[in-house]
N, C-alpha and C positions, 0 to 999 in steps of 0.2 A: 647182697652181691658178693661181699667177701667170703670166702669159702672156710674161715675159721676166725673165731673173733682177733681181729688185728687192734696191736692198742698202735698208731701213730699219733706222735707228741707234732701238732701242728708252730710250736715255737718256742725254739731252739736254738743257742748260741754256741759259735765257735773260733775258738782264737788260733792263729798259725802260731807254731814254734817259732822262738826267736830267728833262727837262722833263717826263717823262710820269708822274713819282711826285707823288703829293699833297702839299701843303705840310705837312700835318699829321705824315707820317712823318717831313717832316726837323726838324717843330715840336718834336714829341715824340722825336724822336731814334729811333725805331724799323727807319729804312733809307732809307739815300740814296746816291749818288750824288752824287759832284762834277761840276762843270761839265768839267769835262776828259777825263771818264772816266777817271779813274786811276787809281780808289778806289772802291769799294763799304765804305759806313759805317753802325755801327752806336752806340749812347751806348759809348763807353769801348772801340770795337773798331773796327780798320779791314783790311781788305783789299785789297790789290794788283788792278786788272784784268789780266791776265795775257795776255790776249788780244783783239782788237778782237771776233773772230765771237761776244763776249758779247752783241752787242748784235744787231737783227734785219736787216738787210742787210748788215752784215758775214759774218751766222750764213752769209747765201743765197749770197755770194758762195763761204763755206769749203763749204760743200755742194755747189756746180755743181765748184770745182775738186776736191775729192775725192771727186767722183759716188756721193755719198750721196741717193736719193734721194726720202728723208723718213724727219722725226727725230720721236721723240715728245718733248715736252717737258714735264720735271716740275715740280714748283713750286720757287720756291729754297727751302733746307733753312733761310735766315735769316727765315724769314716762318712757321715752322711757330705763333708766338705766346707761348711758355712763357714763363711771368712776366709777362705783360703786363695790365692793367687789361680788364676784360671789356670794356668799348666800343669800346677801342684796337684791342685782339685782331680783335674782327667785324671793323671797318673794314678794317685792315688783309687780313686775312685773305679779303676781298670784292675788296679793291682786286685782290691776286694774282691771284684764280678770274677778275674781269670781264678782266685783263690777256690772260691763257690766254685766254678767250676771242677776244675781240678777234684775236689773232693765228692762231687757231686758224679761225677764219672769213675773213678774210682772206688766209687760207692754208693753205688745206684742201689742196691737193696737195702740200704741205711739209711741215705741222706736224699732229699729234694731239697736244694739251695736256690737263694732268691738272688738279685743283683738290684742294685741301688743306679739310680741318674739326681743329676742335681737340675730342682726344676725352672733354677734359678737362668739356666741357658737352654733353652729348650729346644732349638737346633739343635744343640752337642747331646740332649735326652734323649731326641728319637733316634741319631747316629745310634746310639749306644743302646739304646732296645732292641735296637734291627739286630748288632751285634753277638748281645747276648742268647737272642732267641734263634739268630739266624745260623750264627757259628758256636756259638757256646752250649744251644741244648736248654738254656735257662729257660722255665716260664710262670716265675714269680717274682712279681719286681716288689721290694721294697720301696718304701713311702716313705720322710718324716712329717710329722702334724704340721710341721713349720717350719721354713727356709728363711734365709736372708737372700734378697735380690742382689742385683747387679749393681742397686744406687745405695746397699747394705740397710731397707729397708725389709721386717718380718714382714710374711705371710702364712696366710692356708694355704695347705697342697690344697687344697681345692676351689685356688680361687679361677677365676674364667680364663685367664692367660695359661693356666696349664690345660684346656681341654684337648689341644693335639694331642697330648702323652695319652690321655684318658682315651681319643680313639685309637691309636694305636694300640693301645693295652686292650682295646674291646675287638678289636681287630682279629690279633695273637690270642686273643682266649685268654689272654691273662691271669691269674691270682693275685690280687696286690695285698700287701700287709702295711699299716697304717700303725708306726710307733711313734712314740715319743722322746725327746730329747732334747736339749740348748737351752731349756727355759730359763735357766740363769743368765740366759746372755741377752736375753730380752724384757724379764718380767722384772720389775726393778725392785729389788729385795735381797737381804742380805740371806746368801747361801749358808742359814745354820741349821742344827735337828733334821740332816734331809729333806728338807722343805720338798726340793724338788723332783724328788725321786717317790715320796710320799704323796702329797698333794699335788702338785703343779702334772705333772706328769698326767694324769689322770685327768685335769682340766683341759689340757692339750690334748687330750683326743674326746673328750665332749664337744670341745671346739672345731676340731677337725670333722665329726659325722653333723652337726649342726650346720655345716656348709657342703657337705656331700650331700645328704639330702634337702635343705633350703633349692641347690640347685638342680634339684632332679637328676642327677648324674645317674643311680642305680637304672632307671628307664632309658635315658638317654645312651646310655652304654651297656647296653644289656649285654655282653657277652665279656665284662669286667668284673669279677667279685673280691667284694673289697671286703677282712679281716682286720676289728679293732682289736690290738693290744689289749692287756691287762682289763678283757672283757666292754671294753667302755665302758667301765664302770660308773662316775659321772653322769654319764649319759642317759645312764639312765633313771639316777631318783629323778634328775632335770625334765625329763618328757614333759610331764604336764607342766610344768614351768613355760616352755619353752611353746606349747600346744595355747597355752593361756595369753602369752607376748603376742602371739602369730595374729588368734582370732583378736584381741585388744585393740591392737595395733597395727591394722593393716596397712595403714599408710606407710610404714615401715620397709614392708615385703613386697614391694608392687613385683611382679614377676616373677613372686619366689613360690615354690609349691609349700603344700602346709607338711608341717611334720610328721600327722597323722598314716601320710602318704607313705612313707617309707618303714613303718613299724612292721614287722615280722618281712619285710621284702626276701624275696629270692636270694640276692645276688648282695646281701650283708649279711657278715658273720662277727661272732664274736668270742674269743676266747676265755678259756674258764679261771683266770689266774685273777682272780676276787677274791681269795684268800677266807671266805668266810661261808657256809650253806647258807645264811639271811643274804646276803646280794647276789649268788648264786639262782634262789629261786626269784630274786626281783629281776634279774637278767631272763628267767625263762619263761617269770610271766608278762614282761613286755613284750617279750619276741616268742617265735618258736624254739623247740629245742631243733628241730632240724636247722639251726643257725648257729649252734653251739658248737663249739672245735675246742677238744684237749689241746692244751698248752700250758707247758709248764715253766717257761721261762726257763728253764737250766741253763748253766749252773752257774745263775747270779744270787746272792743271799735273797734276793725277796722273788726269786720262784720259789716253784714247789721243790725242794731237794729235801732229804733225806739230814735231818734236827732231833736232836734229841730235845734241846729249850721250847719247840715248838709240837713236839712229837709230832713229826711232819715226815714226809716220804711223798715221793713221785706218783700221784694219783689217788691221793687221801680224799681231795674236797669231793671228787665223784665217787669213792667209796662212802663219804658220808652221807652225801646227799642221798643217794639209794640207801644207806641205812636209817633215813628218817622221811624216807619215802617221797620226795625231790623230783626224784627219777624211777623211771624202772628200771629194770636190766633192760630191755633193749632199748632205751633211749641213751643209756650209760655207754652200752655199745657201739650205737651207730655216733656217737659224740668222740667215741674214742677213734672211729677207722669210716664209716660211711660219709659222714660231715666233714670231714677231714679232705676226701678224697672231692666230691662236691666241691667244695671254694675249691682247692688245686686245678678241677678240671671241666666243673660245669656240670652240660649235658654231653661230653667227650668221651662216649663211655670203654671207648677205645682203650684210649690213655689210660684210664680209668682201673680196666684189665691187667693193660702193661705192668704197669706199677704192682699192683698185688703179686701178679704173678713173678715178678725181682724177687718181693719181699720172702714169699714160701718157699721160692726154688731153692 
């Protein structure tokens, strides 16, 4: 469909310049920015910037030199709102979507940005869908695997109290993208070695496609396609685990579909940021590759970014994988820009046009 091979990076992160954050975030300690850019801060937590292309003309300059081009970008995983005062929460959580916006219009041949709702008020999620799709242009909503409610008890985004959001999003045509993050503030183990950003992370979203499809959502919502992070990686040595509990134990699942049901589906994707061609090709032989979306997490230290300690660069594991024969080149390709474009827009093929034709113009 593309009229020249397009590489789009399906997941992508992007931090506003200090000035550009509300006083009230650094008021209340919710998310800031030092004046340095050195740090991205949170009450009692801080973070490293690890990279200049954090920010939005650094992003454009790492994008022309590693002829990426166009990245979608998702919201950051610090702004998802868990534990936050309701008021805090909106605001915040407004600030993000108008940010996405903003850049997203301003640079429509670059970026497709996503907006985040917290599903923990799910009145104030579909207000704030309507919002973004209606006035803001947005049509990828960000997900986390897991919220705190309103009685500050963890769930799955996918447990049954959020299926408004899910028709809504199947409504809009939606893309949804399914990250992870919080796991220390629920999994009760001491945060050292990265535990969580290593391991747990990864288990949160096995977790999270284990109850998207247990609950038949891909069919039930058929005009929703939903994108795991970091490939689902988990998710997938787990299948036959999970295929062996099902049929075991059916007393377990009374109304739940079996797992088998959702393997290579339509309208689940999953990104290629597995770090390794061995879970790479277990990812392509669970599913299809027409499920597979470039993502490279930039530019947090565990994407794909450009390492000399790692001899790593922006689009290596699918250079490797075609050079041990993984892939072909056109599956390489359409992973890079057709598949991409698919989760974003479905059978939309409109849209679909649009979009390219931004990107070459």
């Amino acid at each position: 469909m593309t009229k020249r091979n397009l590489r789009i990076n399906g997941h992508s992160h992007l931090l506003p310049y200090p000035e550009e954050i509300p006083d009230f975030m650094r008021e209340k300690e919710i998310f800031w920015i030092d004046e340095d850019k050195k740090f991205m801060l949170q009450k009692g937590w801080k973070r490293p910037v690890t990279d200049s292309s954090f920010f939005l003309n650094e992003k454009l300059e790492w994008m022309e030199r590693y002829k990426i081009d166009h990245a979608v970008v998702l919201n950051l995983s610090q702004l998802y709102g868990n534990g936050l005062r309701v008021e805090e929460m909106k605001k915040a959580l407004r600030f993000q979507n108008d940010f996405n916006a903003k850049v997203q219009h301003n640079h429509p041949n670059k970026f497709t940005c996503g907006f985040v709702v917290h599903p923990g008020f799910v009145n104030g999620a579909l207000w704030e869908i309507e919002r973004c799709v209606e006035e803001l242009g947005l049509k990828l909503l960000c997900l986390p695997t897991h919220y705190m409610d309103t009685i500050g008890t963890w769930r799955c985004i996918f447990d049954e109290e959020n299926e408004p959001i899910f028709e809504l999003a199947s409504k809009y045509n939606l893309a949804v993208e399914i990250h992870p993050y919080d796991g220390e503030k629920f999994i009760k183990l001491e945060n050292t070695s990265w535990r969580f950003h290593l391991i747990w992370m990864l288990a949160q979203c096995a977790d999270a496609y284990h109850f998207l499809t247990l609950n038949g959502y891909p069919d039930k919502y058929p005009n929703m396609r939903v994108c795991f992070a970091h490939g689902g990686q988990l998710a997938q040595i787990n299948l036959g685990r999970r295929i062996q509990g099902f049929d075991g134990r059916p007393d377990l699942f009374e109304g739940k579909v079996h797992p088998r049901k959702s393997v290579g589906h339509k309208n689940i994707f999953f990104d290629t940021l597995v770090h390794d061609t061995r879970s790479l090709k277990l990812l392509l032989e669970n599913q299809n590759s027409s499920q597979i979306i470039a993502g490279l997490d930039d530019p947090y230290p565990l994407g794909e970014m450009e390492s000399e300690p790692q001899s790593s660069y922006p689009g290596k594991i699918l250079d490797l994988a075609l050079h041990e024969k993984i892939i072909t080149e056109s599956e390489k390709n359409e992973i890079w820009s057709d598949n991409v474009l698919q989760w974003l827009f479905g059978e939309d093929e409109a849209e679909k046009e649009k979009l390219v034709k931004k990107i070459i113009s």
